[in-house]
FIMAR-749774 format. One record per residue: residue in one letter; x, z, y of N, C-alpha, C in turn. Coordinates in steps of 0.02 Angstrom, whole numbers, plus 32768, in hexadecimal, padded with zeros to 4 digits. Layout:
# residues N
('a', (X, Z, Y), (X, Z, Y), (X, Z, Y))
...
This chain:
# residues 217
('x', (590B, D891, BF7A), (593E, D8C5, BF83), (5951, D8E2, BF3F))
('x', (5986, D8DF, BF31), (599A, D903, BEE8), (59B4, D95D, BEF9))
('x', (59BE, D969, BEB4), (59C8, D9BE, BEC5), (59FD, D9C5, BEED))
('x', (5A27, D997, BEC6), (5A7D, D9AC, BEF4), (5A72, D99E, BF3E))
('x', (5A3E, D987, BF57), (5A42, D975, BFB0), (5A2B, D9A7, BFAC))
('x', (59EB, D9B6, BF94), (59B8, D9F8, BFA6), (59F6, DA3B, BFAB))
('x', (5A21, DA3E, BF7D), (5A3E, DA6F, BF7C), (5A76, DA80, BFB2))
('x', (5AA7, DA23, BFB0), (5AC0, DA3B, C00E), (5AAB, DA44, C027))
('x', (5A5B, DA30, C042), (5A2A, DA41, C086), (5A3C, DA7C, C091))
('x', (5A25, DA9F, C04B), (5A0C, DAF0, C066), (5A5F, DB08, C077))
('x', (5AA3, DAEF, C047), (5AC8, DB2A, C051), (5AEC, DB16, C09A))
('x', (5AD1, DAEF, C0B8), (5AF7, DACA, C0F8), (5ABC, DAB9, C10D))
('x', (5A9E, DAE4, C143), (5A57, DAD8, C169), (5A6D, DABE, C1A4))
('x', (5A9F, DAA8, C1CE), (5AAE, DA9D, C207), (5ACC, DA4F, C1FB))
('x', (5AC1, DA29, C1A8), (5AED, D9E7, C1B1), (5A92, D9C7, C1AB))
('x', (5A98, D979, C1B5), (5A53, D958, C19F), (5A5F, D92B, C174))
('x', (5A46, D91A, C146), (5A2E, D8FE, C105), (59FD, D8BA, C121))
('x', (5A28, D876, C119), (59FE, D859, C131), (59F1, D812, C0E8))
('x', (59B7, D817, C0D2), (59C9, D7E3, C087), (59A1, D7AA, C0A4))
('x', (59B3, D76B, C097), (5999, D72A, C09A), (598F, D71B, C05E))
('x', (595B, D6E4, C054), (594B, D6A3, C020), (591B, D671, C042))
('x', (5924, D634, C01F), (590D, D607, C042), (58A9, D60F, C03A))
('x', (58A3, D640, C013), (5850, D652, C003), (5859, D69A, C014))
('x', (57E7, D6A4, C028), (57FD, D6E8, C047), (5805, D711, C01B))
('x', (5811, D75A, C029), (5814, D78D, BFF4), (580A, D7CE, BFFF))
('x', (57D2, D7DD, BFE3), (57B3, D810, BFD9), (57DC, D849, BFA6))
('x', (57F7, D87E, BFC7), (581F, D8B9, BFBA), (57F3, D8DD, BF91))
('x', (57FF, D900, BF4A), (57E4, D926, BF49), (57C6, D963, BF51))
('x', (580B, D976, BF92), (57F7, D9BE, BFB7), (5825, D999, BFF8))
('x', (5821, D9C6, C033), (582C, D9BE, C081), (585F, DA04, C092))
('x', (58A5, D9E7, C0A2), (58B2, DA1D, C0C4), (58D5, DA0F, C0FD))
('x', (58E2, DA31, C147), (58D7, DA22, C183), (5918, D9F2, C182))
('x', (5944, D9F4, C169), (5980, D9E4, C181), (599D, D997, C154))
('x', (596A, D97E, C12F), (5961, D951, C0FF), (592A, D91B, C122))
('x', (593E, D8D2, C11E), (5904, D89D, C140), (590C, D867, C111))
('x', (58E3, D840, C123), (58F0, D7E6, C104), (58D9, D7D2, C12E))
('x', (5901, D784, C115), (58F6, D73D, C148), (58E2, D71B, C105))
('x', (58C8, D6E1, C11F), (58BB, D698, C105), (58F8, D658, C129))
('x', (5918, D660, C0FE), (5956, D636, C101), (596F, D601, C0F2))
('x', (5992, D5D0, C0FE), (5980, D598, C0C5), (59DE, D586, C0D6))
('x', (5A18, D5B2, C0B6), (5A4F, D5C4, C0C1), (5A68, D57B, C0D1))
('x', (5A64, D52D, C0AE), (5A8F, D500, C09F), (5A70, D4E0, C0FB))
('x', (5A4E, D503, C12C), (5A32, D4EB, C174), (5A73, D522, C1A4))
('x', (5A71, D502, C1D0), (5A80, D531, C217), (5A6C, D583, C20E))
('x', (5AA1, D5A3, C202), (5A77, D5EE, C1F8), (5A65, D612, C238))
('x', (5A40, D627, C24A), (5A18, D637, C2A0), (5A26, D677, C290))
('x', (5A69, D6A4, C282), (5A62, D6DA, C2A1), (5AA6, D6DE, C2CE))
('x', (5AAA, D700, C31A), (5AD8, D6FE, C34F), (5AFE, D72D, C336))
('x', (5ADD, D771, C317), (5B1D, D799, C303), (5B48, D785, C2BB))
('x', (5B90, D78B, C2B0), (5BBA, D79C, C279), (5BA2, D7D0, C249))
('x', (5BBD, D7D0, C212), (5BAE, D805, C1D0), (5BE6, D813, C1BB))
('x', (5BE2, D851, C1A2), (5C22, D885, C18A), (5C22, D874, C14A))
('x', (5BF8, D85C, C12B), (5BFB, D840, C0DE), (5BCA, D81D, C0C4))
('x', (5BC5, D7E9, C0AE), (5B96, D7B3, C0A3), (5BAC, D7AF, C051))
('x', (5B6E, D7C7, C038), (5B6E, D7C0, BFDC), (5B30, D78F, BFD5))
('x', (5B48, D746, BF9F), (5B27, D70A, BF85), (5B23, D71D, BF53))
('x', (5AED, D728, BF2F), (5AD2, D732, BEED), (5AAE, D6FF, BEEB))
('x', (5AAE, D6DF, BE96), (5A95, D6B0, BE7A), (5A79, D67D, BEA6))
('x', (5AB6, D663, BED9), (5AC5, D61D, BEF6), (5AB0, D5E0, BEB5))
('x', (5A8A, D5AE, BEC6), (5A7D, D580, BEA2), (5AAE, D558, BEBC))
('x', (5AAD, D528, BE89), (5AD0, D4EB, BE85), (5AC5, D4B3, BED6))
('x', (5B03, D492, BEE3), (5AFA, D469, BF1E), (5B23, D435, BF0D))
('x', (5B17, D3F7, BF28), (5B35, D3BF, BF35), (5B92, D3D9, BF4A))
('x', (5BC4, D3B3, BF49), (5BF6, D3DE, BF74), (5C01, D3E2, BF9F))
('x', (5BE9, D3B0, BFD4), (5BE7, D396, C020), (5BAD, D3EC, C01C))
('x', (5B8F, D3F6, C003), (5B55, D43F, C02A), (5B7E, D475, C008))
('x', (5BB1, D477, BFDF), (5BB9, D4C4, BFDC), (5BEC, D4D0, BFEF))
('x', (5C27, D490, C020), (5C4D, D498, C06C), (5C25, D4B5, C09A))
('x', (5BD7, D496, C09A), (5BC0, D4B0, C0DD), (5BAA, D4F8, C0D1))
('x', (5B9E, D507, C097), (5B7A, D560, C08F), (5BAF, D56C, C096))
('x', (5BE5, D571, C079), (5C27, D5A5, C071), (5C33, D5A2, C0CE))
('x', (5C31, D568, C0F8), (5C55, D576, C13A), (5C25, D59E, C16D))
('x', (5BE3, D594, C14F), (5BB9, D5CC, C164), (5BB6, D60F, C16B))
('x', (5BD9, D61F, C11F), (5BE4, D652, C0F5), (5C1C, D677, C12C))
('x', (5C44, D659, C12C), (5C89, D65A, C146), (5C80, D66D, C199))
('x', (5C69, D636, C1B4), (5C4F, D642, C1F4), (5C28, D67E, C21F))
('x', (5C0C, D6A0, C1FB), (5BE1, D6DA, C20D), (5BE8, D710, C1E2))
('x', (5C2D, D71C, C1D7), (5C56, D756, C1AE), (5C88, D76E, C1F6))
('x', (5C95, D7B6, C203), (5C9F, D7C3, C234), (5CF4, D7CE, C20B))
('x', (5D20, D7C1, C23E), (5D5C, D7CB, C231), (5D79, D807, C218))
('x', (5D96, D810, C1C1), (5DAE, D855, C1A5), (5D5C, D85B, C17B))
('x', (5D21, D82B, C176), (5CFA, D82D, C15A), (5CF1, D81C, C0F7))
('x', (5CC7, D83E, C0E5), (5CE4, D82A, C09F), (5CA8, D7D8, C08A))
('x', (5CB7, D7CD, C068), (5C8E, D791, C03B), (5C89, D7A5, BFF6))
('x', (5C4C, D798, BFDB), (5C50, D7A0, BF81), (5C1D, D768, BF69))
('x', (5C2E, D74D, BF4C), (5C04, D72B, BF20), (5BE4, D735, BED1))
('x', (5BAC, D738, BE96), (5BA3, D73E, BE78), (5B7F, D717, BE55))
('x', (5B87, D6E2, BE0C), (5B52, D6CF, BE00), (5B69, D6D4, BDB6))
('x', (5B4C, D6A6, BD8A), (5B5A, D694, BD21), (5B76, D64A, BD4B))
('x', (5BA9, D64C, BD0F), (5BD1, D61C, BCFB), (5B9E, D60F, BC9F))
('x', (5B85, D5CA, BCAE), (5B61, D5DB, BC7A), (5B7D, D5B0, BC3A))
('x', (5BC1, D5C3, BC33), (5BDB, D598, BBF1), (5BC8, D5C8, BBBE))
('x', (5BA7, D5B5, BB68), (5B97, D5EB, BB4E), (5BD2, D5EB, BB24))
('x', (5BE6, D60C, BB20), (5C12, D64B, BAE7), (5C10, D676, BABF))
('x', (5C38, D684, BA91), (5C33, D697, BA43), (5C6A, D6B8, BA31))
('x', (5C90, D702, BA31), (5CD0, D706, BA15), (5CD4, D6E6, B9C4))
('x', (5CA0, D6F1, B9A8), (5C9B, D6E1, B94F), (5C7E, D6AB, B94F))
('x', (5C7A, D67B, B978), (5C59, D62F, B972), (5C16, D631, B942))
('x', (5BF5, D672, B94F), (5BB8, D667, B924), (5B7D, D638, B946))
('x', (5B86, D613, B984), (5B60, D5E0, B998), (5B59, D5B7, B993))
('x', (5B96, D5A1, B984), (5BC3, D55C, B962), (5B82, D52B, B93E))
('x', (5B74, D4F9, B944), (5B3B, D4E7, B936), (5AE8, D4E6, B940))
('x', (5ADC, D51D, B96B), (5AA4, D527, B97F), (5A88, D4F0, B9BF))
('x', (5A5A, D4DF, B9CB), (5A38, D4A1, B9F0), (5A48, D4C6, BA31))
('x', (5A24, D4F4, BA5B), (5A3B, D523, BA9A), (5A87, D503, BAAE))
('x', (5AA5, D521, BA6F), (5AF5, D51D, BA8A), (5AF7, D4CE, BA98))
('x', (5ADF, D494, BA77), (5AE7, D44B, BA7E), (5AD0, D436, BACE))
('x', (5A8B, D454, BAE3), (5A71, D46E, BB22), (5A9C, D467, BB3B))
('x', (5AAB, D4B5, BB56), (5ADF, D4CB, BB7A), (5B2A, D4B3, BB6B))
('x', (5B48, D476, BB55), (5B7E, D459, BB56), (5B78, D41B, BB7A))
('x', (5B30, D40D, BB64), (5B20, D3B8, BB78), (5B1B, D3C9, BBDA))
('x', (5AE8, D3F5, BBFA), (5AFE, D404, BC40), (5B3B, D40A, BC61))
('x', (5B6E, D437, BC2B), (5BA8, D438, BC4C), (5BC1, D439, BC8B))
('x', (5BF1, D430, BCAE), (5BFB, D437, BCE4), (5BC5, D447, BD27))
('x', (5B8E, D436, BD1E), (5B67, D44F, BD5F), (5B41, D49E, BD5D))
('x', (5B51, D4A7, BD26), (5B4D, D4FC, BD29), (5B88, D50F, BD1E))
('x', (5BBE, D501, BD37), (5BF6, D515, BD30), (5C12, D529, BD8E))
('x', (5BED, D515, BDB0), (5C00, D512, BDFE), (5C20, D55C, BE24))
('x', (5C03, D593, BDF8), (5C32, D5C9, BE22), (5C6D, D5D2, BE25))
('x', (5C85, D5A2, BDE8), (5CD6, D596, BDDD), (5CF2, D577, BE2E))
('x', (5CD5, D56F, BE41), (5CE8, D53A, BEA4), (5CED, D57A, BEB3))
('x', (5CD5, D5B4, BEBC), (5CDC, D5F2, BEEA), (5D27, D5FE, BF08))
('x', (5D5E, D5F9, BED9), (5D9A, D60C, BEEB), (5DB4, D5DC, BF1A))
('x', (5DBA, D58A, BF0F), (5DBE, D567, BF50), (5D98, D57C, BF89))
('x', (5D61, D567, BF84), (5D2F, D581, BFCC), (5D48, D59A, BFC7))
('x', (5D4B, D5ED, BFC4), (5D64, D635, BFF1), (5D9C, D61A, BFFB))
('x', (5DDD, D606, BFD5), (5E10, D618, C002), (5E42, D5CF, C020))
('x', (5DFE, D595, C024), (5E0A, D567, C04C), (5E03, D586, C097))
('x', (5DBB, D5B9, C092), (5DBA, D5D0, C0E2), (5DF1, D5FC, C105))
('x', (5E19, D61E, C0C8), (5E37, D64D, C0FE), (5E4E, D699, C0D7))
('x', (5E12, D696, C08B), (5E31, D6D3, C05E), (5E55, D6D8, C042))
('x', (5E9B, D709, C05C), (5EAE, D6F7, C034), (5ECA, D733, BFFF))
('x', (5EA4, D75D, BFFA), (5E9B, D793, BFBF), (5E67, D79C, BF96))
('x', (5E4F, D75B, BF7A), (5E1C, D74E, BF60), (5E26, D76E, BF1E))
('x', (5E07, D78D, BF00), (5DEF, D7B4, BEC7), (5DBD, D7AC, BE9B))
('x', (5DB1, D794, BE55), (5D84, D76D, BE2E), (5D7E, D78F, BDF8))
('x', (5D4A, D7A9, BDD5), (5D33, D7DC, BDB1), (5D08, D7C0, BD7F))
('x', (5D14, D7BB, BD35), (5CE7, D7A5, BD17), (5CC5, D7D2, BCDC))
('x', (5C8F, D7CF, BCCB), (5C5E, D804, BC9B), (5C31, D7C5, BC6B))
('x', (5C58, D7E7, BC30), (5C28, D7BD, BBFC), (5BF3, D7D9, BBE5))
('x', (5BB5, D7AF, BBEC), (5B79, D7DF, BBD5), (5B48, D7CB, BB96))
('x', (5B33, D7F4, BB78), (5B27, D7C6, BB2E), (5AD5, D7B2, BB3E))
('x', (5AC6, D775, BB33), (5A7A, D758, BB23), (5A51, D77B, BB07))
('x', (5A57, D784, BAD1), (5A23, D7C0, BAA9), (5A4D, D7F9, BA93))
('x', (5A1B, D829, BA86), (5A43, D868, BA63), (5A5B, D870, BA21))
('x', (5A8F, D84A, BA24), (5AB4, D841, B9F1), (5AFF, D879, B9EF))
('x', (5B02, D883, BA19), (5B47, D8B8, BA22), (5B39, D908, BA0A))
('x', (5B70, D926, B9E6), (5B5C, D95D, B9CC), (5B60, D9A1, BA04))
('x', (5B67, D995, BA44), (5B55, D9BB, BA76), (5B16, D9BE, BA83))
('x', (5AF9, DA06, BA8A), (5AAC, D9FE, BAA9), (5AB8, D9DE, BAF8))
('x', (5AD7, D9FB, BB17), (5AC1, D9E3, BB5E), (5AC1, D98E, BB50))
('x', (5B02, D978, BB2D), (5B05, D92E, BB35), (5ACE, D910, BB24))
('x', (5A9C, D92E, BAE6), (5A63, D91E, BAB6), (5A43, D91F, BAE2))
('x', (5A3A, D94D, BB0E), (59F3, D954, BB59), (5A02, D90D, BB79))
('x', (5A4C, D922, BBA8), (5A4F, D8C2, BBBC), (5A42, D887, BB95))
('x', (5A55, D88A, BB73), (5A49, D842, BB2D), (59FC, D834, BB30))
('x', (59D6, D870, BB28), (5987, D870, BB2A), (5960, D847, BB59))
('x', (598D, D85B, BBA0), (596E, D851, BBE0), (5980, D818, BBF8))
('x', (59CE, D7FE, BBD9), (59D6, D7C2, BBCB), (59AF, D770, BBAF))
('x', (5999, D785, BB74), (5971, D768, BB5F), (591B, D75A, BB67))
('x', (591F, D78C, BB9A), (58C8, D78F, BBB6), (58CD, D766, BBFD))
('x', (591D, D75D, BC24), (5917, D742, BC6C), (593C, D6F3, BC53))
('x', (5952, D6F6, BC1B), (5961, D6AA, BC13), (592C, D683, BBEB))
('x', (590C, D697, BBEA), (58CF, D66E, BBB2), (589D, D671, BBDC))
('x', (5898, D693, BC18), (5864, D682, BC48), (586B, D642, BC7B))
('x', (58B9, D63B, BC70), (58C5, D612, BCA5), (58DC, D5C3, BC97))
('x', (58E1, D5C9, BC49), (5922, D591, BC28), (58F9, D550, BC21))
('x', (58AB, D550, BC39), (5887, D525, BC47), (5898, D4FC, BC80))
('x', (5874, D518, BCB6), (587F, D4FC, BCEF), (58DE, D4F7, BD09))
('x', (5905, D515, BCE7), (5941, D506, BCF4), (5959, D4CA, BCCF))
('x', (594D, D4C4, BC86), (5962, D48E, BC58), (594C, D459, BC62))
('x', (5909, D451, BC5A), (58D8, D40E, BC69), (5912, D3D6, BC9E))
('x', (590B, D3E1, BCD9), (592C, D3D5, BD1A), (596D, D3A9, BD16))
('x', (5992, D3DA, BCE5), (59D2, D3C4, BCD9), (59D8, D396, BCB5))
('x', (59B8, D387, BC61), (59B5, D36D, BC41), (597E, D31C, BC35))
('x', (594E, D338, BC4F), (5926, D2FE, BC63), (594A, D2DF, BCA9))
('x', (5955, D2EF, BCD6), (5947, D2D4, BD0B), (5998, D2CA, BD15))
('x', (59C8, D2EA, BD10), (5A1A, D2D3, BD17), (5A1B, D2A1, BCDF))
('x', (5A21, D2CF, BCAD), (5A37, D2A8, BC73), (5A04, D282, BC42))
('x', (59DC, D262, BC66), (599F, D255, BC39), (59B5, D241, BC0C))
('x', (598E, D28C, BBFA), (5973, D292, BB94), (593C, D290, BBA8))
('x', (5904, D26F, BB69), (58C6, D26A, BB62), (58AE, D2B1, BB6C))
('x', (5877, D2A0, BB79), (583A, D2EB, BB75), (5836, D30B, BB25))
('x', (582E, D2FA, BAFD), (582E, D2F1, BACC), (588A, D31E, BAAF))
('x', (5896, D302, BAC1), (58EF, D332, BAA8), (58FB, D35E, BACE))
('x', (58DE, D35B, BB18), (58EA, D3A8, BB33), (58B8, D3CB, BB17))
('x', (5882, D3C1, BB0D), (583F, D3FA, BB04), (5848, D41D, BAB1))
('x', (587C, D3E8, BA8A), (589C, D402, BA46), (58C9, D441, BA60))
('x', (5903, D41F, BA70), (5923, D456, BA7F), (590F, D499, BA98))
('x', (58EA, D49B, BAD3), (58D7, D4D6, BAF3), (58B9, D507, BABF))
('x', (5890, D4DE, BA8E), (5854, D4FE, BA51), (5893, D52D, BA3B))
('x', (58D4, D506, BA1D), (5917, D525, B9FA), (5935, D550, BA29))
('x', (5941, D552, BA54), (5955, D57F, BA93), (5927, D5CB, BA84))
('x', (58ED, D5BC, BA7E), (58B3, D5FB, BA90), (58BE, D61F, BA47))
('x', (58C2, D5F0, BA0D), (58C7, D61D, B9DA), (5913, D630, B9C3))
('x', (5940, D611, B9D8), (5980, D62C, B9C1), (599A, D658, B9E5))
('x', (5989, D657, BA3D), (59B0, D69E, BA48), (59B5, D6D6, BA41))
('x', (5963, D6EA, BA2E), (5953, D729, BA25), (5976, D73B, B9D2))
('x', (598D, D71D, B9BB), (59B7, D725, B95C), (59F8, D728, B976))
('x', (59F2, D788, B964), (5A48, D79A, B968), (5A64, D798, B93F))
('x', (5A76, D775, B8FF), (5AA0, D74F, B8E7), (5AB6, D71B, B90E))
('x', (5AA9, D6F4, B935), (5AC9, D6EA, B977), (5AED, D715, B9A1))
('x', (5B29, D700, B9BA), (5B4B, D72A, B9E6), (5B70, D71F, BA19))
('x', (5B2D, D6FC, BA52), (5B3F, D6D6, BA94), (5B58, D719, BAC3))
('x', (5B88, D6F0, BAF6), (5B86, D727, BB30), (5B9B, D6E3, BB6B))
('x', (5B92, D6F3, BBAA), (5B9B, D6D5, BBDC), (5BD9, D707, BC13))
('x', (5BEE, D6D2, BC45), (5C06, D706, BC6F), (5BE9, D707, BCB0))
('x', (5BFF, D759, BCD2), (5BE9, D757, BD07), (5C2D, D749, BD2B))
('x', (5C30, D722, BD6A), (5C6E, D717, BDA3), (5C53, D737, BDCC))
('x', (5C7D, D768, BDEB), (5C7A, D786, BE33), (5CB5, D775, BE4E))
('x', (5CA6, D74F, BE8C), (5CDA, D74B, BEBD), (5CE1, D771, BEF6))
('x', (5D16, D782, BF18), (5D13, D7AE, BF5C), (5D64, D7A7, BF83))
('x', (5D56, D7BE, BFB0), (5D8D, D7CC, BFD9), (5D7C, D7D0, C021))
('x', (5D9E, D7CE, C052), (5DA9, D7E6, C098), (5DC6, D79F, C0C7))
('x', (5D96, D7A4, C0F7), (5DA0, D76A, C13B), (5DD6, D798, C15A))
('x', (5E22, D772, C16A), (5E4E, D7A0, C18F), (5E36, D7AB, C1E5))
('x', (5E4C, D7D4, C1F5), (5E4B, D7E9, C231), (5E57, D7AE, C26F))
């Protein structure tokens, strides 16, 4: 449960909060009007009632034949005049001053290409089904704290502590196993990954896509 649910719960005690993932999940606090399932979204979804708003955060990647079938899912158990939003990184890296320009990461993240590129599909799906006031919102957020904003410097921070936890088990996968590269050239890179992002003389940012809009009546 993140704050922003915690926070509709409380200011709307009479709606329910219902979060799925395909693993279980342990909340860090309980409040009455807030539940989880164990879900496994790209299956038959087993609930009989409709939802007034169904928000997908950090949807992974699918085949395209499965992310017809999530989106008609999606679609399917949205109650009519209901909203939809989607959220995830578009993970092309970016530079207004091309100070990356050369860095191994950035070679990384060019060589994947397109399959972390998939939230870009959001605007078909949604308004293949039927939206058609779809609305798309994007936020660039910087990798490390490199920006002369404190708050941005806080994100940049927190940035660089949730991508270097993960750029293992995310990279490996891609690179060995799609595009086999040796063990050996991914386990280089990643080494260059861990020590270049945190150097703000670098000046990565990523974006965030939010998609949304309304199932008509």
């Amino acid at each position: 449960m993140s704050l922003s649910q915690a926070s509709e719960s409380t200011k709307n005690p009479t709606c329910h909060i219902l979060g799925i993932d395909v693993e279980p999940v342990v909340p860090p606090f309980t409040l009455p009007n807030c539940s989880f399932e164990t879900v496994d979204i790209t299956k038959p979804w087993p609930f009989e009632s409709k939802f007034d708003y169904i928000h997908a955060r950090g949807v992974p990647d699918f085949p395209p034949s499965t992310r017809e079938t999530v989106f008609d899912y999606m679609w399917d158990h949205l109650s009519p005049g209901g909203w939809i939003e989607c959220t995830n990184w578009v993970m092309r890296l970016e530079s207004a001053d091309r100070s990356t320009q050369g860095t191994r990461w950035r070679a990384g993240v060019s060589a994947m290409g397109g399959s972390l590129s998939f939230p870009l599909e959001w605007q078909r799906l949604m308004t293949a089904r039927g939206c058609r006031n779809l609305q798309i919102r994007k936020y660039p957020v910087p990798l490390n704290p490199w920006p002369p904003s404190e708050r941005l410097q806080k994100i940049g921070s927190m940035m660089t502590e949730n991508t270097l936890s993960v750029v293992d088990m995310v990279t490996s996968p891609i690179l060995e196993g799609a595009l086999r590269w040796s063990k050996e050239d991914c386990d280089s890179i990643i080494r260059d990954f861990h020590r270049e992002l945190p150097d703000t003389t670098y000046h990565p940012f990523i974006m965030l896509y939010v998609s949304f809009g309304p199932k008509p009546f």
